[in-house]
C-alpha positions as CSV (number, residue, x, y, z in Angstrom):
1,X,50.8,-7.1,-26.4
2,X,51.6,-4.6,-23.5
3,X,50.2,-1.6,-22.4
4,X,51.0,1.6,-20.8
5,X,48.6,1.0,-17.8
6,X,51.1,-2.6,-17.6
7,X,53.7,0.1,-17.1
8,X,52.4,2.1,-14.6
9,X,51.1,-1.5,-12.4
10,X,54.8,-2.7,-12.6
11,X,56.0,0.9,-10.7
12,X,53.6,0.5,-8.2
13,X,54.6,-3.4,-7.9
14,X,57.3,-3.9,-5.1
15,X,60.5,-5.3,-5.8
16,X,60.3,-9.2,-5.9
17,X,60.1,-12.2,-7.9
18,X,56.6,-10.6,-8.5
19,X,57.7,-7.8,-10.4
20,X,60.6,-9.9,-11.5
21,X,57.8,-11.7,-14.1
22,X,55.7,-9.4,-15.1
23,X,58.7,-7.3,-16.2
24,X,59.9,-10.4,-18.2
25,X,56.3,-10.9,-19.7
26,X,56.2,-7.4,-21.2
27,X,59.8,-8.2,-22.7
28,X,58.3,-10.6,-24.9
29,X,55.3,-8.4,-25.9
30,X,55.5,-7.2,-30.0
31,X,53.0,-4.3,-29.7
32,X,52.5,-2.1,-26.9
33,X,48.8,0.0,-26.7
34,X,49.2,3.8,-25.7
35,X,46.1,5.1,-23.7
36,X,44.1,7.4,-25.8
37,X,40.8,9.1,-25.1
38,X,39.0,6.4,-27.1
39,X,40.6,3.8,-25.0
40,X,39.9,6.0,-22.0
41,X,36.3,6.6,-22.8
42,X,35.4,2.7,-23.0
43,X,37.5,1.8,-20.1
44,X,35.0,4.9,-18.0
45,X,32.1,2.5,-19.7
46,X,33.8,-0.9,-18.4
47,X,33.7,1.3,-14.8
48,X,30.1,1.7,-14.7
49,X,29.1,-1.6,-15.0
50,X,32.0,-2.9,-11.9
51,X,35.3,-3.3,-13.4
52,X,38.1,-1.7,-11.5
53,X,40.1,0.9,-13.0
54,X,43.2,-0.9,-13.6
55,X,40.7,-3.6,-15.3
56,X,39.0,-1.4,-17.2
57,X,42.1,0.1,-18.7
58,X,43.3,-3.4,-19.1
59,X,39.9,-4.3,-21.5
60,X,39.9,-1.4,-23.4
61,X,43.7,-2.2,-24.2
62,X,43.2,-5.3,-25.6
63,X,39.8,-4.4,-27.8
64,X,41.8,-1.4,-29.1
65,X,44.9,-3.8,-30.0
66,X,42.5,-6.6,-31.5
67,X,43.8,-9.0,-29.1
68,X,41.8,-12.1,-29.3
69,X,41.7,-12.6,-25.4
70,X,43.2,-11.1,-22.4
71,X,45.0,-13.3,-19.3
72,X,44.6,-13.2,-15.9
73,X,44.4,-14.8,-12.8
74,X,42.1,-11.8,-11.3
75,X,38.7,-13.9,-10.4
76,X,36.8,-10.9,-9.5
77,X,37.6,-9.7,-13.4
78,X,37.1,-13.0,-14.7
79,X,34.0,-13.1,-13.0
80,X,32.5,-9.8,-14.6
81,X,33.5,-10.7,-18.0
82,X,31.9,-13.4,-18.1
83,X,28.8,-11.9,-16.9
84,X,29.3,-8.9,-19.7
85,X,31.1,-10.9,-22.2
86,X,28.4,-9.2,-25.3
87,X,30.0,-6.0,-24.0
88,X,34.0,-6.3,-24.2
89,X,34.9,-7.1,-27.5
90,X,37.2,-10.2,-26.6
91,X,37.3,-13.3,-24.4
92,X,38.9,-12.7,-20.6
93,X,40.3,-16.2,-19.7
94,X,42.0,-17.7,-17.1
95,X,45.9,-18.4,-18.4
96,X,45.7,-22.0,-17.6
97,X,42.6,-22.8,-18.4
98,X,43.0,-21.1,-21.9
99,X,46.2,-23.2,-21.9
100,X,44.1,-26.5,-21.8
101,X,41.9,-25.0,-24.2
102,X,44.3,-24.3,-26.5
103,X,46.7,-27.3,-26.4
């Protein structure tokens, strides 16, 4: 799944090998999530208790979508969701370590 908040951080991402992956991620996405005010109104929530905007956008997303967890390599993020897990819906992981998990 991709998002329209992936769209808007690949437009601020400079040209690179960077942007280069994350373009080709979203390629192989089957569902993309349009922000709506519900998703707005829980990513505001997500903000109160410390998640970034971006991050909060990025949660909200992926309980709206029913994803059964959300990837990244963002330890801050990783680091609040595990301390609010009861509150978000879905698992945040770390790719590779959901990898092992799941292999």
């Amino acid at each position: 799944m991709t998002s329209e908040i992936i769209d808007v951080e690949l437009r601020r991402t400079p040209e690179g090998i960077r942007k280069d992956q994350m373009w080709l991620w979203t390629t192989l996405a089957i569902a993309k999530m349009n922000i709506t005010e519900q998703i707005q109104s829980h990513s505001s929530e997500l903000a109160k208790i410390g998640f970034k905007e971006y991050d909060a956008l990025h949660i909200a997303c992926a309980k709206a979508g029913c994803a059964d967890v959300l990837l990244t390599t963002d330890d801050r993020m990783l680091r609040l969701a595990a301390r609010h897990g009861n509150l978000l819906h879905g698992r945040v992981e770390n790719p590779l370590q959901w990898l092992v998990e799941v292999t």
